[in-house]
C-alpha angles and dihedrals in degrees: 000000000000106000120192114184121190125166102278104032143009120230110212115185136177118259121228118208105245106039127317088295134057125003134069117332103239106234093278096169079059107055084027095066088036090066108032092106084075094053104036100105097053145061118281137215116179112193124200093155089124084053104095096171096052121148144211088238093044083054094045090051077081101044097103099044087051086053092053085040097055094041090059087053109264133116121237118190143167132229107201138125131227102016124140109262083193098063099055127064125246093256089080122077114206123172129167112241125034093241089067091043085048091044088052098057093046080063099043087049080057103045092048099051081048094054098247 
């Protein structure tokens, strides 16, 4: 798992063996749920724009943990293409490039020290 912190948000992305293209996705549900504890209080962005072959179900693995994440105040949000927007509840942001999951946070932030 790649893992970029700045000061609003952490980016958390799968690792491929092999270099960040091309061969086999390591089991990042997995490590993922091994280290939230080290996330948990801040806001998430998970990235899977280099996923090509991401799927509605790998996306839903996370559904409950972006439920509790959301409930304790911080945003959680996925950058990925062509996945099916039907098949996930409304619970789960995706968006396709990092700026708009950044910009997103930065509204939610808002929102949040406004009481909305």
């Amino acid at each position: 798992m790649i893992v970029n912190k700045t000061k609003s948000f952490t980016t958390l992305k799968p690792e491929f063996e092999g270099g960040n293209k091309g061969g086999k996705k390591n089991s990042f549900f997995k490590e993922f749920n091994e280290n939230y504890t080290n996330f948990k209080k801040e806001n998430l962005i998970l990235d899977f724009s280099d996923d090509l072959n991401i799927d509605s179900e790998e996306i839903l693995l996370f559904s409950q943990t972006c439920d509790e994440h959301k409930k304790n105040g911080k945003s959680f949000i996925f950058v990925c293409k062509g996945v099916d927007f039907e098949n996930l509840p409304d619970n789960i942001i995706i968006v396709p490039t990092h700026q708009e999951a950044a910009d997103i946070i930065e509204l939610e932030e808002i929102e949040r020290d406004l009481g909305i």
